[in-house]
N, C-alpha and C positions, 0 to 999 in steps of 0.2 A: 217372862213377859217379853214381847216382843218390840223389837223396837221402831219407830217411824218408819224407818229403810224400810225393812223388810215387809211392813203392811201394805207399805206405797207400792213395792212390787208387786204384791200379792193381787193387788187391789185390781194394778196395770192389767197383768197378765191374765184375771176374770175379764177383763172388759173386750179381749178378745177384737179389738177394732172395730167396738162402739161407742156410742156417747154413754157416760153415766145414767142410769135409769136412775132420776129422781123425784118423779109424781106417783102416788096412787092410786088405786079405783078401786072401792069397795063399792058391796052390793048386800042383799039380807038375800036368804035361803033359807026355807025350810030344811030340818036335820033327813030329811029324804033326797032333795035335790044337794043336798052336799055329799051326801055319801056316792051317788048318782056320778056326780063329779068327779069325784075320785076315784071312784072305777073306772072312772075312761081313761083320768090320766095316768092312773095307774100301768092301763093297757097298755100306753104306749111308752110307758117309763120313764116317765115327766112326772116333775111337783107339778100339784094344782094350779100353783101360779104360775108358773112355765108355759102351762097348756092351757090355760086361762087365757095368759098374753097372745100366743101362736094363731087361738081359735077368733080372737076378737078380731086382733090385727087381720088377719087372712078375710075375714068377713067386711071389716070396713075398705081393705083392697080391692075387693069386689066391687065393692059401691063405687067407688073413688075414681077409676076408669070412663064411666060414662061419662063426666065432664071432661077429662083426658079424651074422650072418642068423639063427643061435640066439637070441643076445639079441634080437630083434627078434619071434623066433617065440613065445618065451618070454613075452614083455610081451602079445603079443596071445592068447597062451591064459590066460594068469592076468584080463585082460580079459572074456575070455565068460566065465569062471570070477564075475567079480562083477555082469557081466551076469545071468547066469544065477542067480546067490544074490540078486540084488537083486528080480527077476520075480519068481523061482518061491516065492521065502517069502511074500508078499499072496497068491498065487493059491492058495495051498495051504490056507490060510486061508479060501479063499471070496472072497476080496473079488478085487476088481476095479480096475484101472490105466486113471486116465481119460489121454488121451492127453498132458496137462500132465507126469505123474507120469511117464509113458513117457521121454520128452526128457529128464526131469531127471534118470532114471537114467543114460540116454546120455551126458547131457551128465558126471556124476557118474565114471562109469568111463573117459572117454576122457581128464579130467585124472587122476586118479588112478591109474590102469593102470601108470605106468612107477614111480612112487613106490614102488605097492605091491609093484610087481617086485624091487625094489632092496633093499626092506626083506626081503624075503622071503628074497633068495640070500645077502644077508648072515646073517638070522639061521641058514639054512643052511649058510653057511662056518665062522660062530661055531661053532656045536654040533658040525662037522666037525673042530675045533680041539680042542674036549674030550676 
């Protein structure tokens, strides 16, 4: 029988520098779609649940990205949004942006871009909240 130690190791050394897998997901199949299954993971020399986990997770990653790519689209329109408020107010005015003034606007929106994005959908969430 083995003793704590060594389980505790054992246990370390599967988890390979992950978190403990401790929730489950079952599903019902027909005895054709399980066999079905197991010939694929078979194929690729996975337990079922191995290849189970691999194929969902990879599939909900998929999905997952498009709000990942929103937010991302989002920051870079509110972007040209302060690009373009920072330009066009001097120019409308008459004056003129010597090329110093140019970069500092750039340089100006490229930090600020994601700030002002954050603050934005929050005060948007807040007032959604009222």
């Amino acid at each position: 029988m083995a003793d704590a130690m060594e389980v505790t190791l054992f246990d370390a050394a599967r988890l390979k520098g992950r978190d403990r897998r401790t929730q489950n997901l079952s599903t019902k199949l027909t005895q054709e779609e399980e066999k079905e299954l197991q010939r694929a993971s078979a194929a690729e020399g996975k337990t079922l649940s191995e290849w189970a986990r691999e194929i969902l997770l990879r599939s909900a990653r998929k999905a997952a990205p498009a709000a990942g790519h929103e937010s991302f689209v989002l920051t870079e329109v509110v972007g040209i949004q302060l690009f373009l408020m920072n330009v066009l107010s001097p120019l409308s005015r008459g004056e003129h942006l010597t090329p110093e003034q140019y970069q500092t606007i750039i340089k100006s929106v490229q930090t600020s871009k994601s700030r002002v994005t954050q603050e934005l959908v929050a005060k948007r969430l807040s007032a959604g909240e009222q």
